[in-house]
Every structure is written in C-alpha cells, then in structure tokens.
Backbone as CSV, one residue per row, in Angstrom:
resi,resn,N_x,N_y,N_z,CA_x,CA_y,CA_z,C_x,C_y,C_z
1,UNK,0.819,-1.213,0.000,0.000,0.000,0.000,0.856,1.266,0.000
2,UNK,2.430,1.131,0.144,2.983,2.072,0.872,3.036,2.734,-0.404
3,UNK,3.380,1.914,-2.156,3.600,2.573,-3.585,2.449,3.329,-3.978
4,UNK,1.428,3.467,-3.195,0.133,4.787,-3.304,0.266,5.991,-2.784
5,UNK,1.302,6.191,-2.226,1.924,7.408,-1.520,3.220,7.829,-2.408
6,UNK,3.356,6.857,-3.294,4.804,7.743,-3.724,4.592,8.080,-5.410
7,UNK,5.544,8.880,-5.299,5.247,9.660,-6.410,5.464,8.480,-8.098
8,UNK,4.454,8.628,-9.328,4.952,7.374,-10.239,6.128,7.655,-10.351
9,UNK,6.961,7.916,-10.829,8.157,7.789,-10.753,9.302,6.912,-9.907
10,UNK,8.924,7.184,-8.626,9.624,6.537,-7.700,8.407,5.063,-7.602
11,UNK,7.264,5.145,-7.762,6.604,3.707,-7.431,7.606,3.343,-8.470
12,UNK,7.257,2.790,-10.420,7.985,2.402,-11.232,9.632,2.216,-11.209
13,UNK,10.085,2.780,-10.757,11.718,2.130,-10.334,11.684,1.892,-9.392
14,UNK,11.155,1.229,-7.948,10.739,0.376,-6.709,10.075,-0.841,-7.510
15,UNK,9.205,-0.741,-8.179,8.677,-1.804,-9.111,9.490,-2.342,-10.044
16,UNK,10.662,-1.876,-10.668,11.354,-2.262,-11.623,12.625,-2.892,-11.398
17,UNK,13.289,-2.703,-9.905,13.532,-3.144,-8.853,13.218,-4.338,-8.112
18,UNK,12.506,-4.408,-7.993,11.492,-5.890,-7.372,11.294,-6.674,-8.591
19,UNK,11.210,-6.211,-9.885,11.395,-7.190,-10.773,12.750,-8.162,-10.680
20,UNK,13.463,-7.203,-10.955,14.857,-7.360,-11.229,15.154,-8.676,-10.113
21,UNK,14.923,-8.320,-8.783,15.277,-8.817,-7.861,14.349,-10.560,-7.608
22,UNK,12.923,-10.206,-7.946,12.533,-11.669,-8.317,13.361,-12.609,-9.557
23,UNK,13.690,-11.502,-10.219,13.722,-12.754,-11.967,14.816,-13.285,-11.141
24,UNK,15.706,-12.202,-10.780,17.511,-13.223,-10.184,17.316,-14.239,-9.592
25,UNK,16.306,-13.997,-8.643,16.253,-15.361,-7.370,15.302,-16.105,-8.057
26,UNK,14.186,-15.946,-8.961,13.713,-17.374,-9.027,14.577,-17.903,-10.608
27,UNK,15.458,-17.484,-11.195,16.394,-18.178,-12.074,17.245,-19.080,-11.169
28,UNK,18.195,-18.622,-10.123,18.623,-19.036,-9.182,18.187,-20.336,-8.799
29,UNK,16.856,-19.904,-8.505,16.884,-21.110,-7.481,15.979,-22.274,-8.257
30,UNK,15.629,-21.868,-9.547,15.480,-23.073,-10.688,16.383,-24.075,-11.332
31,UNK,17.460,-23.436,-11.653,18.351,-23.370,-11.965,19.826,-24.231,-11.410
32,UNK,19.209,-23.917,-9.745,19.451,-24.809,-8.509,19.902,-26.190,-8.740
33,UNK,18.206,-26.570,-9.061,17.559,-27.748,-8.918,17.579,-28.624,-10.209
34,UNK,17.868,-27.557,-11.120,17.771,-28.336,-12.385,18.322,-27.510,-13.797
35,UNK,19.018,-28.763,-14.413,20.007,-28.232,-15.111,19.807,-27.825,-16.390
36,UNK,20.760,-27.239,-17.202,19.736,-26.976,-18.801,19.373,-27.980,-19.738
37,UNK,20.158,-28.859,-19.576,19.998,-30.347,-20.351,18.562,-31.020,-20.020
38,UNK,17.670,-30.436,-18.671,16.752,-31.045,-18.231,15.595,-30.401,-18.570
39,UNK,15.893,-29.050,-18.546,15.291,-27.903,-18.719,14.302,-28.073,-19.996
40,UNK,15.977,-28.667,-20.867,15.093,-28.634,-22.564,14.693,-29.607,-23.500
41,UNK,14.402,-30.575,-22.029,13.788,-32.006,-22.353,11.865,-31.499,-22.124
42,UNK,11.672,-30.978,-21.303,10.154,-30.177,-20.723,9.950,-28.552,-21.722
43,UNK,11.131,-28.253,-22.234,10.833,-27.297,-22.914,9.663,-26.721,-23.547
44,UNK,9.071,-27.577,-24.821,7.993,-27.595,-25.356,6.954,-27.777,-25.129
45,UNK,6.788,-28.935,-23.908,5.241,-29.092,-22.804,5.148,-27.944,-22.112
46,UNK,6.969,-27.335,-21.393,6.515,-25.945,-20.552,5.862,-25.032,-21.614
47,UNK,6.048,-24.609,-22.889,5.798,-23.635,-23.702,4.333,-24.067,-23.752
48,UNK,3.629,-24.851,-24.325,2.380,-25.158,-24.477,1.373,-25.089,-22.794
49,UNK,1.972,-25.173,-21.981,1.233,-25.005,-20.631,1.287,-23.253,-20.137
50,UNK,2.749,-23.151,-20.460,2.490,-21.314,-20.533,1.796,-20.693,-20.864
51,UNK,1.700,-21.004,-22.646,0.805,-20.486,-23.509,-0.912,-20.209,-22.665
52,UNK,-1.090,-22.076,-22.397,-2.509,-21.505,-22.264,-2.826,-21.064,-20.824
53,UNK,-1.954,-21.070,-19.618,-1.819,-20.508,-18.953,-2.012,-19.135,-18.583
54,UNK,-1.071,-18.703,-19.268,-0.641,-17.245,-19.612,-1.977,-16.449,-19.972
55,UNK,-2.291,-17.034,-21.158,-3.858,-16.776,-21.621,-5.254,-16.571,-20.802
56,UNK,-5.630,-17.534,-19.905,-6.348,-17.873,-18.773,-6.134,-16.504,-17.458
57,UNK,-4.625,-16.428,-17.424,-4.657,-15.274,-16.569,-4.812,-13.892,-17.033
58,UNK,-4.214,-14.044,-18.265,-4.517,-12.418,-18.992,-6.151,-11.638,-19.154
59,UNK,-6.906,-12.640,-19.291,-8.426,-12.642,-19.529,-8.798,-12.561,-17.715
60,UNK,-8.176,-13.135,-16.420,-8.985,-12.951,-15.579,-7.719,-11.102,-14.876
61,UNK,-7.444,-11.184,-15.329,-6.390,-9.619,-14.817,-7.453,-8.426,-16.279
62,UNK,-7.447,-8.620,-17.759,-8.198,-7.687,-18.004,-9.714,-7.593,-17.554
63,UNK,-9.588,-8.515,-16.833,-11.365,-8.248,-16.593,-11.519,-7.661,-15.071
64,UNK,-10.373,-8.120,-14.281,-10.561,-7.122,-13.051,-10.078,-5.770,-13.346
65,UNK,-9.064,-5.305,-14.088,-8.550,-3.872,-14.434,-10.131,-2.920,-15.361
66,UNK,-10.926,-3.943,-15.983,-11.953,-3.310,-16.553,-12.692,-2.880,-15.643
67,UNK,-13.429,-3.710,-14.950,-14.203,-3.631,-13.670,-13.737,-2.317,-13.248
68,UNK,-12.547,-2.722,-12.682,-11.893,-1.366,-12.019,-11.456,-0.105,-12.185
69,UNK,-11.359,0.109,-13.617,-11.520,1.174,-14.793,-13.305,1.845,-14.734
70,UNK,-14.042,1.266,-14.951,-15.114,1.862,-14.997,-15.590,2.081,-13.399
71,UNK,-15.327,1.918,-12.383,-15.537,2.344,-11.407,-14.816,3.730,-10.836
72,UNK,-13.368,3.473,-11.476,-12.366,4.736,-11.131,-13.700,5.876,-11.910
73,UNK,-13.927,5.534,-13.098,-14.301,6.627,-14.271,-15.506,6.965,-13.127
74,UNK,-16.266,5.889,-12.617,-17.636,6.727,-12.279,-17.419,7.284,-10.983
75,UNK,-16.853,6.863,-10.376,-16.098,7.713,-9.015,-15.809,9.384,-9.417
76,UNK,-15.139,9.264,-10.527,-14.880,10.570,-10.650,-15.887,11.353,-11.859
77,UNK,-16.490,10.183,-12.381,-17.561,11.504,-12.909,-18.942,11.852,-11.689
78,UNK,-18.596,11.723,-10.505,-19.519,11.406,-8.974,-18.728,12.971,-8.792
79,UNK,-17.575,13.426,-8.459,-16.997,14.166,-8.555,-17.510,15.247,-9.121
80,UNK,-17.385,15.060,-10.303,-17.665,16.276,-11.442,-19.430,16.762,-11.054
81,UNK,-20.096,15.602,-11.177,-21.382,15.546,-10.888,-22.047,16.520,-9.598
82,UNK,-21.354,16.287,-8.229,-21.311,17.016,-6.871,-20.921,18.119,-7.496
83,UNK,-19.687,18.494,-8.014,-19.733,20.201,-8.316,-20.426,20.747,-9.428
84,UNK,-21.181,20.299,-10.124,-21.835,20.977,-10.860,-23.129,21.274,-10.426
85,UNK,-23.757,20.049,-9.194,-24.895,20.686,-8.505,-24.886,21.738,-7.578
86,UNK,-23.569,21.902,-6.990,-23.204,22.828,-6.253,-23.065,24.517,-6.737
87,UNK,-22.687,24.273,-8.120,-22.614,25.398,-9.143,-24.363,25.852,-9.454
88,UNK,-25.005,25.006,-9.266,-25.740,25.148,-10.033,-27.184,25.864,-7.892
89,UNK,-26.907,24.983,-7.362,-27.743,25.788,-5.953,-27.119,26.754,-5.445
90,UNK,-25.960,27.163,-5.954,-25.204,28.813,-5.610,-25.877,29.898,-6.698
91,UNK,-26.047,29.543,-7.645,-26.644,30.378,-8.599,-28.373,30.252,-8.408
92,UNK,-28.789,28.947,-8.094,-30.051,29.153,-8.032,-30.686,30.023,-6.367
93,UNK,-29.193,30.058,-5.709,-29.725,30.935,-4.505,-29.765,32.591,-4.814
94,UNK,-29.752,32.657,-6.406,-29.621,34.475,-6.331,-30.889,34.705,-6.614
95,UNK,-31.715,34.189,-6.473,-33.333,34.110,-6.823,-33.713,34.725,-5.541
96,UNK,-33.356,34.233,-4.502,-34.520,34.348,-3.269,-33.798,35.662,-2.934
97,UNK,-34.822,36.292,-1.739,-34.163,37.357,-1.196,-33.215,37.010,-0.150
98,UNK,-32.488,38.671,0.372,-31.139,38.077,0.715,-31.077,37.478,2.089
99,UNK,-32.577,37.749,3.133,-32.622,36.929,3.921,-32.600,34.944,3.873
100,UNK,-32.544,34.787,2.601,-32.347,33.344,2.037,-31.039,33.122,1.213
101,UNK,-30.774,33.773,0.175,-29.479,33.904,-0.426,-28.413,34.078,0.039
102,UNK,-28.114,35.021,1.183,-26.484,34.847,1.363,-26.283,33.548,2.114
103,UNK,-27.121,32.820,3.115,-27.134,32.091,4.213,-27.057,30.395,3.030
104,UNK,-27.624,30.332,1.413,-27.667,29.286,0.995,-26.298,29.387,0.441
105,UNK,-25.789,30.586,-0.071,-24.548,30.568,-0.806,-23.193,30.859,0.157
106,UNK,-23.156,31.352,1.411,-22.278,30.925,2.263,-22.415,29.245,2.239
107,UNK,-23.458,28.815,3.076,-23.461,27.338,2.813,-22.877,26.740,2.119
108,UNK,-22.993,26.921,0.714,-22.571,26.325,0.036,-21.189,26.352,-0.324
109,UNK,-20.861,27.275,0.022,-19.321,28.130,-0.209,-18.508,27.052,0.691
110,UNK,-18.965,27.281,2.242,-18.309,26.051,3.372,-17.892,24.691,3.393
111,UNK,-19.481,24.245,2.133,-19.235,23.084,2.459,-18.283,22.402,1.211
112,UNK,-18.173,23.259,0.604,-16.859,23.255,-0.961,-16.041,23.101,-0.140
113,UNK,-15.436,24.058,0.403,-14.072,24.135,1.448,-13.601,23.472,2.079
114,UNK,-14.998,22.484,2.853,-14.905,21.471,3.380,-14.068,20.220,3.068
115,UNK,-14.675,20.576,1.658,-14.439,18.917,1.203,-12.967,19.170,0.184
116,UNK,-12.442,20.387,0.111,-11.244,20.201,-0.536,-10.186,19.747,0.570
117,UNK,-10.409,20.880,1.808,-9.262,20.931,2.977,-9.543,19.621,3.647
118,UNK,-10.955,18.812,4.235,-10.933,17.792,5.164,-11.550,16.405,4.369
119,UNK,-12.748,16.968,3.779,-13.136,15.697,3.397,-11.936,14.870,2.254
120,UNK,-11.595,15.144,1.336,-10.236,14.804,0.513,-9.285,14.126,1.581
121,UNK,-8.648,14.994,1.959,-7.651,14.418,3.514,-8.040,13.236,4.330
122,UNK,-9.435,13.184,4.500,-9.772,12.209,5.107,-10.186,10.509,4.198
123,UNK,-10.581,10.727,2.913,-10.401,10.241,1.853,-9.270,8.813,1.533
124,UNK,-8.239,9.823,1.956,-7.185,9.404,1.442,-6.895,7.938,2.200
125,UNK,-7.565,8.050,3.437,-7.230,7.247,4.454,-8.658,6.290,4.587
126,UNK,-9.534,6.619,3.203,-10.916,6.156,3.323,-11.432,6.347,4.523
127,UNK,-11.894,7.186,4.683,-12.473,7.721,5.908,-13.349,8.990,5.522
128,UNK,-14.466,9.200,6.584,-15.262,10.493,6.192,-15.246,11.416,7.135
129,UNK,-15.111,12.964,6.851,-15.025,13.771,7.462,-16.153,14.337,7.941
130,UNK,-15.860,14.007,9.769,-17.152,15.039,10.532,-17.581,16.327,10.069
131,UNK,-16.285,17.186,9.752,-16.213,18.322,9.341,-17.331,18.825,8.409
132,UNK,-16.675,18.129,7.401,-17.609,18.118,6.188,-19.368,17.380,6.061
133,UNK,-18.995,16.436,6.933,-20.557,16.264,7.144,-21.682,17.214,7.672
134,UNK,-20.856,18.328,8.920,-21.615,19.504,9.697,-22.261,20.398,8.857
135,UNK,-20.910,20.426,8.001,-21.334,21.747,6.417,-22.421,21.426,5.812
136,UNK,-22.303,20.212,5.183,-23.379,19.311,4.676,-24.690,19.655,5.217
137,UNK,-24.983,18.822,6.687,-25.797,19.378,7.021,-26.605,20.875,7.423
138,UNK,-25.689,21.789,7.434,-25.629,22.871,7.520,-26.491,23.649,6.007
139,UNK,-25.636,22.995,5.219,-26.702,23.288,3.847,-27.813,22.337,3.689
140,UNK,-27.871,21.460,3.734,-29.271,20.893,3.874,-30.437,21.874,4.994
141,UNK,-30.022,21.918,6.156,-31.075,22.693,7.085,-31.080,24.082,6.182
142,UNK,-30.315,25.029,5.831,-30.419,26.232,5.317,-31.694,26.070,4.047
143,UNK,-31.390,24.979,3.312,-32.486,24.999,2.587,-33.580,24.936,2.857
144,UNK,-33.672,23.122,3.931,-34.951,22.955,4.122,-35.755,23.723,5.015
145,UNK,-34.647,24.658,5.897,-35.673,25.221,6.563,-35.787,26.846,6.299
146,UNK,-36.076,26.966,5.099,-36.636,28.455,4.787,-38.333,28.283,4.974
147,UNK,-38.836,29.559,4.924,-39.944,29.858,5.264,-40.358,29.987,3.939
148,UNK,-41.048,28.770,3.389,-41.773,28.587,2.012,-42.590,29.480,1.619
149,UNK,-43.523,29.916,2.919,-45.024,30.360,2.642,-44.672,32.091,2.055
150,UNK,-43.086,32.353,2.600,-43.155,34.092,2.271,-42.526,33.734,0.827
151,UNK,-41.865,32.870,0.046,-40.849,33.261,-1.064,-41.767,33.755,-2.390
152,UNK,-41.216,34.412,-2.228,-40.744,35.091,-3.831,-40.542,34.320,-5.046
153,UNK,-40.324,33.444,-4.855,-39.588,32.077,-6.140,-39.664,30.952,-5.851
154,UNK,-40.926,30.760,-6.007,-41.062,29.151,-5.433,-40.604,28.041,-6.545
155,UNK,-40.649,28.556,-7.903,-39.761,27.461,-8.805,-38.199,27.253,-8.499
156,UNK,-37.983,28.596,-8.607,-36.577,28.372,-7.887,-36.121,27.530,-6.477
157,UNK,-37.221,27.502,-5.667,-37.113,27.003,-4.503,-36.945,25.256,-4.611
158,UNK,-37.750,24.915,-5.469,-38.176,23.587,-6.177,-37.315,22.688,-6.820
159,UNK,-36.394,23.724,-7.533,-35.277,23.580,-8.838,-34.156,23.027,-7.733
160,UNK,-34.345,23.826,-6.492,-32.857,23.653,-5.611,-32.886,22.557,-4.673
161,UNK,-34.163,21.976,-3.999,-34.440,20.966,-3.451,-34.020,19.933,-4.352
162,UNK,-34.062,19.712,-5.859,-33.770,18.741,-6.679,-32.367,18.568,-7.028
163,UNK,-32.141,20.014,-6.828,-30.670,19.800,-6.760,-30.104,19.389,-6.100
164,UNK,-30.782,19.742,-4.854,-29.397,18.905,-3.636,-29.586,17.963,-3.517
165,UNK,-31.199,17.373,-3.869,-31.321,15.769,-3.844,-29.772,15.217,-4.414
166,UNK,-29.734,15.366,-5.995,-29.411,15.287,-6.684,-27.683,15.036,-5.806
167,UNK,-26.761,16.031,-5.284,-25.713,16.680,-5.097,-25.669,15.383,-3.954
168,UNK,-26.817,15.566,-3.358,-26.493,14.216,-2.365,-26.202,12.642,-2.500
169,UNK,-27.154,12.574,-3.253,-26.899,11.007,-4.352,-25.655,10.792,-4.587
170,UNK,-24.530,11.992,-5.225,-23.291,12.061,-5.976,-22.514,12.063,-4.626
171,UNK,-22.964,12.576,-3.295,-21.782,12.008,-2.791,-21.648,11.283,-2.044
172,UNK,-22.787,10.389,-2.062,-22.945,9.305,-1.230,-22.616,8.232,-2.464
173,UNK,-22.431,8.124,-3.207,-21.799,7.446,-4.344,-20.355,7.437,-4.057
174,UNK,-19.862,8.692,-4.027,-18.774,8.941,-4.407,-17.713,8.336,-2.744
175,UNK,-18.952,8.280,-1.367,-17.725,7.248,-0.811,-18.336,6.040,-0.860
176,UNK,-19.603,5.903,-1.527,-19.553,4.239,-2.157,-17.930,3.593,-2.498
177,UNK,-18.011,4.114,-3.932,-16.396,4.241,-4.764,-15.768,4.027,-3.817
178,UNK,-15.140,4.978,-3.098,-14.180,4.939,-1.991,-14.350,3.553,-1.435
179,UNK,-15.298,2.969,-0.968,-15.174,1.820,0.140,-15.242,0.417,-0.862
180,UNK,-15.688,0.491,-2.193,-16.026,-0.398,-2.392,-15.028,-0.962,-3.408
181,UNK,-13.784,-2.175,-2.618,-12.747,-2.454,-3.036,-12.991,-4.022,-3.620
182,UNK,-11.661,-4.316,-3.985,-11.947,-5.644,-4.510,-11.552,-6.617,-3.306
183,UNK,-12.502,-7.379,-3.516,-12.411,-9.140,-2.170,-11.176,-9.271,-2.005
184,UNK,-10.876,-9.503,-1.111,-9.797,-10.355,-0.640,-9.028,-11.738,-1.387
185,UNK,-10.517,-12.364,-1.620,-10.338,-13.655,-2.419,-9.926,-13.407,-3.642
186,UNK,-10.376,-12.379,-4.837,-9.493,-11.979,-6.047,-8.206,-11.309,-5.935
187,UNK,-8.104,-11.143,-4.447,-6.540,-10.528,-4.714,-5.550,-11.600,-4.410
188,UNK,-6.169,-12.114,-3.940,-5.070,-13.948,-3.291,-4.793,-14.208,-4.643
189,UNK,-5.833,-14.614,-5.509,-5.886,-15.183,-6.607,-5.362,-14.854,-7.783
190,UNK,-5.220,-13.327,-7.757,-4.593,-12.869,-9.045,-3.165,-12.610,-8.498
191,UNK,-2.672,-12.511,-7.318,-1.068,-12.759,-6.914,-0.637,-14.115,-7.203
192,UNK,-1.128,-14.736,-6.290,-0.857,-16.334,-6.918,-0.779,-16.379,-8.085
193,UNK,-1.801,-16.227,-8.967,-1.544,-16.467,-10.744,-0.975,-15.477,-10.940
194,UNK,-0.126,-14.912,-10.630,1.154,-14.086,-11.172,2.371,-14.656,-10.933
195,UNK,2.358,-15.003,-9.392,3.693,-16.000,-9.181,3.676,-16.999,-10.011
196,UNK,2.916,-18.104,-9.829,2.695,-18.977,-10.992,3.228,-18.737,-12.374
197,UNK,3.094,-17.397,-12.945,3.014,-17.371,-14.497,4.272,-16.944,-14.561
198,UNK,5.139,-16.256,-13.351,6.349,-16.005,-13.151,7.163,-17.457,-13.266
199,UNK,6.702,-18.126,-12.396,7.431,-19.387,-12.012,7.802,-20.108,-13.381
200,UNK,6.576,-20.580,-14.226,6.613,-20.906,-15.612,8.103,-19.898,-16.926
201,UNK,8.238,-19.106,-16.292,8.913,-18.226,-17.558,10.379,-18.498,-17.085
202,UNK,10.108,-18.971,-15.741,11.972,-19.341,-15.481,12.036,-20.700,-15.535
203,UNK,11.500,-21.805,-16.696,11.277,-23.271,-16.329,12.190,-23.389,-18.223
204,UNK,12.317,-22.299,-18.617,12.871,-22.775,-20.161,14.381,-22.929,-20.249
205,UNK,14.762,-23.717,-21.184,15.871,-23.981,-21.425,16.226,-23.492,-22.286
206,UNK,16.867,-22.136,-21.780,17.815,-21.749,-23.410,19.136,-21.121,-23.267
207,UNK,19.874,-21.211,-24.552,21.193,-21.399,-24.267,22.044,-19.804,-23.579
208,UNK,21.234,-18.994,-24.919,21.809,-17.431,-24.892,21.294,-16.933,-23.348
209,UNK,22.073,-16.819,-22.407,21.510,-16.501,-21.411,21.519,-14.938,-20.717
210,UNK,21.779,-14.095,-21.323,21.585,-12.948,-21.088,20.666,-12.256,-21.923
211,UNK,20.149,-12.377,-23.158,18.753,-12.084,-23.587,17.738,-13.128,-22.991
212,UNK,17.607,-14.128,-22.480,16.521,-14.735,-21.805,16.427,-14.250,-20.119
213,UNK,17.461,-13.533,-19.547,17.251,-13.003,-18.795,16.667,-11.556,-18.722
214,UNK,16.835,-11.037,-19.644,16.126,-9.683,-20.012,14.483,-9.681,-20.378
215,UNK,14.480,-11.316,-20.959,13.138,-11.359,-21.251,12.210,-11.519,-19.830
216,UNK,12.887,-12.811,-19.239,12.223,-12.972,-17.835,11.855,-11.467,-16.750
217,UNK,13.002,-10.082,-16.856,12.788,-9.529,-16.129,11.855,-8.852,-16.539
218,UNK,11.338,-8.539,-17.918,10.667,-7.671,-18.752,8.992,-8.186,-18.924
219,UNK,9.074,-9.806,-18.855,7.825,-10.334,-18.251,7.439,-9.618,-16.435
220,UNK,8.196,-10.226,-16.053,7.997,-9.707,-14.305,8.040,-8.784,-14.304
221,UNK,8.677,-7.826,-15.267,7.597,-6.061,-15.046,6.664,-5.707,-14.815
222,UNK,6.018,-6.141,-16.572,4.875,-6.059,-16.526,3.893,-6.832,-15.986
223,UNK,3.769,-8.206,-15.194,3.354,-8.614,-14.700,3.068,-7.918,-13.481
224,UNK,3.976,-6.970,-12.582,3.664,-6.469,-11.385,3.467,-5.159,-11.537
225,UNK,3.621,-4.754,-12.970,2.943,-3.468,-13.014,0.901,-3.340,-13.133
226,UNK,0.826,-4.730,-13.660,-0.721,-4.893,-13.463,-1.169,-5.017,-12.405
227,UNK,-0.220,-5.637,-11.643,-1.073,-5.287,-10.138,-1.246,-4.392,-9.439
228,UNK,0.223,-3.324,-9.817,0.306,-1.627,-9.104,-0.809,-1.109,-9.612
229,UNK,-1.094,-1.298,-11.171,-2.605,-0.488,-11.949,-3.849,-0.981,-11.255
230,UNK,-4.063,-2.512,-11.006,-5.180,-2.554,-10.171,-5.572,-1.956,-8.871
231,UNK,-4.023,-2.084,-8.209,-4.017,-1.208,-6.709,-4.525,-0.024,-7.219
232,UNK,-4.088,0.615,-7.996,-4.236,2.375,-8.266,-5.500,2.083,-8.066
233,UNK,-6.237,1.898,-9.097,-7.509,1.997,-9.342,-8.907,1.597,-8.442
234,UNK,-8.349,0.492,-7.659,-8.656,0.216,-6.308,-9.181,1.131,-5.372
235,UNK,-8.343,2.255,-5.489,-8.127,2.985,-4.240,-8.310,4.330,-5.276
236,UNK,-9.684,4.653,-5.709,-9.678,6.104,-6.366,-9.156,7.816,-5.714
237,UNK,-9.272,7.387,-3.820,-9.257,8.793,-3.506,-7.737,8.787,-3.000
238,UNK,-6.958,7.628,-2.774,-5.858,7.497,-1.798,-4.640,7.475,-2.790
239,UNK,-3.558,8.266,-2.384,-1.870,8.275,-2.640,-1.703,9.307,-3.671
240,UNK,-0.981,9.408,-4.241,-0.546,10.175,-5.488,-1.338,10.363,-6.861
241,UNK,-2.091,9.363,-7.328,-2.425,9.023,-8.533,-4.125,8.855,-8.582
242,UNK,-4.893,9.700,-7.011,-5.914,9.441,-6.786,-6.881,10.929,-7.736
243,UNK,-8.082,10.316,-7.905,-8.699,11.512,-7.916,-8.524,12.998,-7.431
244,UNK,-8.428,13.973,-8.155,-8.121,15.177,-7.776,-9.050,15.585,-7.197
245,UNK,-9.171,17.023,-6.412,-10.286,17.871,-5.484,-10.305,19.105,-6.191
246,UNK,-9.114,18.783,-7.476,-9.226,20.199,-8.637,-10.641,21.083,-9.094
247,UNK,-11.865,19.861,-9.381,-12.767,20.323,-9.801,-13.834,21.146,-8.589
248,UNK,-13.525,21.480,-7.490,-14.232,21.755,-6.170,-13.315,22.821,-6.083
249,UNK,-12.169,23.108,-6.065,-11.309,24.132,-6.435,-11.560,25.646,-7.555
250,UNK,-11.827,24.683,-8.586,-12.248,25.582,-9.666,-13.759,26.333,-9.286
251,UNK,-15.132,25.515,-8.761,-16.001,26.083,-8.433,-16.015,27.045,-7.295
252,UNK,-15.170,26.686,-6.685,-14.988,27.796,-5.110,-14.525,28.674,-5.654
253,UNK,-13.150,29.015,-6.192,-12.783,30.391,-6.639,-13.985,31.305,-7.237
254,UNK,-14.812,30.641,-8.285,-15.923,31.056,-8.716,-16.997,31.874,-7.659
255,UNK,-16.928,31.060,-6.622,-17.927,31.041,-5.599,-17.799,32.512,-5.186
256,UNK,-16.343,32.573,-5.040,-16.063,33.557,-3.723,-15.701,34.793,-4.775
257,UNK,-15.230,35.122,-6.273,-15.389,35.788,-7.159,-17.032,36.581,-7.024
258,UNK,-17.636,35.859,-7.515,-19.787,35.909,-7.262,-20.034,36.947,-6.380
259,UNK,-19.476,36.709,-4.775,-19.613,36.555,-3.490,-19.055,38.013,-3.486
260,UNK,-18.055,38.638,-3.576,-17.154,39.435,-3.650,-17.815,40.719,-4.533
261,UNK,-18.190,40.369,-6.115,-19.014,41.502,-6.441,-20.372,41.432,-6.040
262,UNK,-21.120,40.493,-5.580,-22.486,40.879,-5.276,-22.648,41.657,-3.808
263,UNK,-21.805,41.860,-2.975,-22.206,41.913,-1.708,-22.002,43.244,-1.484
C-alpha cells in the first residue's frame, strides 16, 4: 500500500527493482535444482502449458482492471457531478431574497471548502469527514428550513431541493467508490496467478543466457505493473495518482469571485 503514496516515478523504479530482484532469485533457485539439459527435455510441454496458462490469466487480470476502470471513471464523474450541482444551488440561490441567499450561498461556499481541505484528507485514508458532514448538514437545514409560505420564487425554490437531492446522491456514491474495493479472495488469486506465471517463464531452457534473462525480467515487469494499476484503481481517492479535489477548487474560486461583487 505504501507505492500509493509515492510519487509514479519513484513507485515504477521500486517496481522495476522488485522485478529485477525476483527474476535473479527465481532463475537461481530453478536453476538450482535443475540443469539446462533437463530444462530442454520439458521445454515444449513448458511452452504449451504457458501459452494456455498465460492466456487464462490475462483474460482474468483484463477483466478485473476493466471492472476497475469503470468504477475509477464513475467515481470521478460522482466528482464532477457534486460540483456541478453545487454550481448550479449557488446560482439558483440568487433568486430568493437576501434573507435566504447569502445564508444558501455561504453554505454552500463552506461546504466546498470542506471537502477540498478535510473531506479529501480524510479520503485518502478512506475515511469520512465530521467536518464536512456539519457543512453538509448545515446546507441541507439552510435549505430545508426556509420559510416557504413568504418566497418570492417558489420554482426556484423547487429547482434547488432537486438539486441537492441530486448533489447528495453524488456524494454518497462517491464514498460508495471509496469503500467499495476488490475481495480479498481476487486478490489472493490474481497474486498467486502471477507468481505462478512467473514461475513458468523461469522453467525454459535456453542457451543465450543474457537475452533470456532480459526477457524474464521484462515479463515480471509487466506482470507487477498490473497489479500496481489494479491497486491504483482500487483505491480512487488514496496516494498520489488518486482523484483530484481540482474540480471543487475551480467552483470555489468562482464562488467567492460571485460573493465578492455581489455583496
């Protein structure tokens, strides 16, 4: 978990590294046990068991990275989604008068802030912020409890209840995403069938042995780089490579721009 905190750069040469360092030791200790003369008696059964091996795991690794691809995507279009309702009940608060308007668009202003400085932070660690929940609620009561019977704009009033429905859905989704990781049991399973498919690529017998060692390490790259991509993706709000809080950023400046000439 610790390569979700570091920057790609430094994950990928820690990863490229740990290749290196598996291919040596399991050549080693194949190699050990058994000699090349033996090697390239099994040669051709190992190649044909690789093959469909190899195959079998490639199909169950693209299908968890898919899975996990379209969840990253909707996680963060959950994201986009929350600030555009938020954009959208800051503007629909310039309707009411200002005994209703500044109190919905502060609100709303807070609970942006919230969620860049604590809720994000807390995120990271999958976790939810009290903080940001207070704000939350804070704009929820500001809405629901205006005094219906005096407004001025009751479509507008209508438009914004749907909105926050709406704003709420997206972020109760959005620590859906957050919590909702892959089993335990597919991660046993797709390590194992990696060692495995590792184990197989150091079982050949061939003579030139410094391009078959380049090949072995260049398999075990990419082999453990699919698992760093599943981790990533795993974990949409946590380490380096997580969802940004950019788009909650961009609407606040907006916010407080608005805020600044209207007042």
């Amino acid at each position: 978990m610790f390569l979700l905190d570091l920057p790609l750069w430094a994950a990928l040469i820690i990863i490229l590294v740990l290749s290196v360092v598996l291919s040596y030791l399991g050549l080693k200790f194949i190699h050990k046990f058994y000699k090349y003369e033996q090697l390239t008696e099994i040669h051709q059964l190992s190649s044909y068991i690789f093959n469909a091996y190899g195959l079998l795991y490639a199909v169950i690794i693209a299908f968890v990275i898919y899975i996990n691809w379209n969840e990253y995507n909707e996680a963060q279009r959950k994201v986009y989604v929350e600030t555009n309702q938020l954009s959208n009940i800051f503007h629909n608060a310039q309707g009411f008068d200002d005994s209703l308007k500044f109190p919905i668009m502060n609100a709303v202003v807070q609970y942006t802030e919230s969620i860049i400085t604590d809720d994000f932070m807390a995120m990271k660690s999958r976790n939810r912020s009290q903080k940001t929940r207070y704000a939350y609620d804070k704009l929820w009561g500001t809405v629901i409890g205006a005094d219906t019977k005096n407004l001025k704009n009751n479509f507008a009033y209508d438009v914004t209840v749907n909105e926050l429905n709406t704003l709420s859905e997206a972020r109760r989704l959005r620590y859906l995403y957050m919590e909702n990781t892959i089993p335990a049991v597919i991660w046993v399973i797709i390590v194992i069938g990696c060692f495995i498919t590792l184990a197989f690529s150091y079982s050949f017998g061939i003579k030139r042995r410094y391009p078959y060692i380049l090949f072995v390490i260049s398999f075990t790259y990419i082999n453990v780089l699919m698992l760093y991509l599943i981790l990533v993706l795993d974990y949409p709000f946590s380490g380096c490579n997580s969802i940004s809080s950019e788009p909650y950023s961009i609407v606040l400046n907006h916010f407080r721009e608005v805020l600044s000439i209207i007042k």
